[in-house]
N, C-alpha and C positions, 0 to 999 in steps of 0.2 A: 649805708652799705652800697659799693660798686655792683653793678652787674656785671657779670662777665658769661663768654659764649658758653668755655666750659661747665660754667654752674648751669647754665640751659640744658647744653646737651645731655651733663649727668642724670638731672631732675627729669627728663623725659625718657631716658632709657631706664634709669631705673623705678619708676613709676608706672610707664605702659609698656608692656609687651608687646611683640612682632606683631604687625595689624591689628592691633589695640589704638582705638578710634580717641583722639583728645582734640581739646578745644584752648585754645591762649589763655582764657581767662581759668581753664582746671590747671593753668602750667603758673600763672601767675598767683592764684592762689599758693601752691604747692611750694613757691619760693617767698611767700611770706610780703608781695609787695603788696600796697593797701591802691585801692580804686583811685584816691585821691592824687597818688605819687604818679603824675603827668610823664615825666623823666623817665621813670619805674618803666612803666609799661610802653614805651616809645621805644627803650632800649630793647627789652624784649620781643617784640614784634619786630624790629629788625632783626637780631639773631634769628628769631622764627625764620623770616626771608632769607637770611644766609643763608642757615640748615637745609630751604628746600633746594635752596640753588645748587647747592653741592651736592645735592643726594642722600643726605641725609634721613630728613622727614620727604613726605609727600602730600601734598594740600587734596585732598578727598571731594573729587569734581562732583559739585553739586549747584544749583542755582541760586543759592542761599547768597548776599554780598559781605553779609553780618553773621558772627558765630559759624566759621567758616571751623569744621575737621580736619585734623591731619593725623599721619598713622609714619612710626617708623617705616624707612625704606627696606621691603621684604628680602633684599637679598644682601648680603655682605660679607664678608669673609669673617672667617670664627679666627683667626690665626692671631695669638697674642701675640704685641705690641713688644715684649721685654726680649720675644727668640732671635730677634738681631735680625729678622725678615722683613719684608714690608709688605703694612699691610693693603690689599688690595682692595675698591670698593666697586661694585657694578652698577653703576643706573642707569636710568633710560633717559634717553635726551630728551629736551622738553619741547612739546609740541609749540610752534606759534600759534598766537590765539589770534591774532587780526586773517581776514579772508586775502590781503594780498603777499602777503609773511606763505603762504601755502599753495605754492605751484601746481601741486599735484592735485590737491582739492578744488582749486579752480578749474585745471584741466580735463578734469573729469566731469565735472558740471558741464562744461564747453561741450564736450563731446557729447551728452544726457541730452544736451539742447538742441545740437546738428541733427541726433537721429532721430528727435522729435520733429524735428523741422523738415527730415525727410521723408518721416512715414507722415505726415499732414498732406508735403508737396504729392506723394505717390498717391493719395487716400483723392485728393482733387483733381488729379490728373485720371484718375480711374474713370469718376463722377461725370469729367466733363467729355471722356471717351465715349461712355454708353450714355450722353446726351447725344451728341452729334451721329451716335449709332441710329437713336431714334428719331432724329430729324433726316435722316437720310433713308 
């Protein structure tokens, strides 16, 4: 038997509900592949990656590297497919996970660190005022 995207994506919609938490191997069960089938489950954990790439699923940020959750994308449009409209999906762009990929997060540490670095400078320049107060 082929795998294909759309037997994933049916078997996960119609399996879990809106923020209903799953896991690859409840999805690989559910389609019938066996542990052994190497191919099997390769194939699927990339449609997995597709799905979240597009918005589809959402991988459920946790520390875990192994037995990783994912839950349908909470928002999307209800509008069937057959009204000659299209249909529309919303996600959230994905965050970069590396510290240089994130300008703003670096820039904000930058700045955490200057005003630390100025209330130290101010905190020793105090110290060494009311030294020289008292040597004088």
């Amino acid at each position: 038997m082929t795998l294909t995207r759309e037997q994933v994506e049916r078997t996960v919609r119609q399996r879990y509900g809106e923020g209903q938490r799953f896991q690859s191997r409840e999805v690989r069960e559910k389609l019938g592949i066996l542990g052994s089938d190497r191919d099997g489950i390769s194939r699927l954990h990339n449609y997995l990656k597709a799905m979240e790439k597009d918005g589809v699923i959402q991988k459920i940020p946790s520390d875990q590297k192994r037995n990783q959750f994912f839950r349908l994308s909470v928002v999307e449009a209800q509008i069937p497919p057959t009204s000659g409209r299209v249909v529309l999906k919303e996600t959230t762009p994905k965050m970069p996970q590396t510290v240089s990929d994130r300008p703003i997060d670096r820039l904000g540490r930058m700045e955490d660190t200057l005003l630390a670095m100025q209330q130290r400078l101010s905190s020793i320049e105090n110290k060494l005022d009311k030294a020289l107060m008292v040597w004088l």
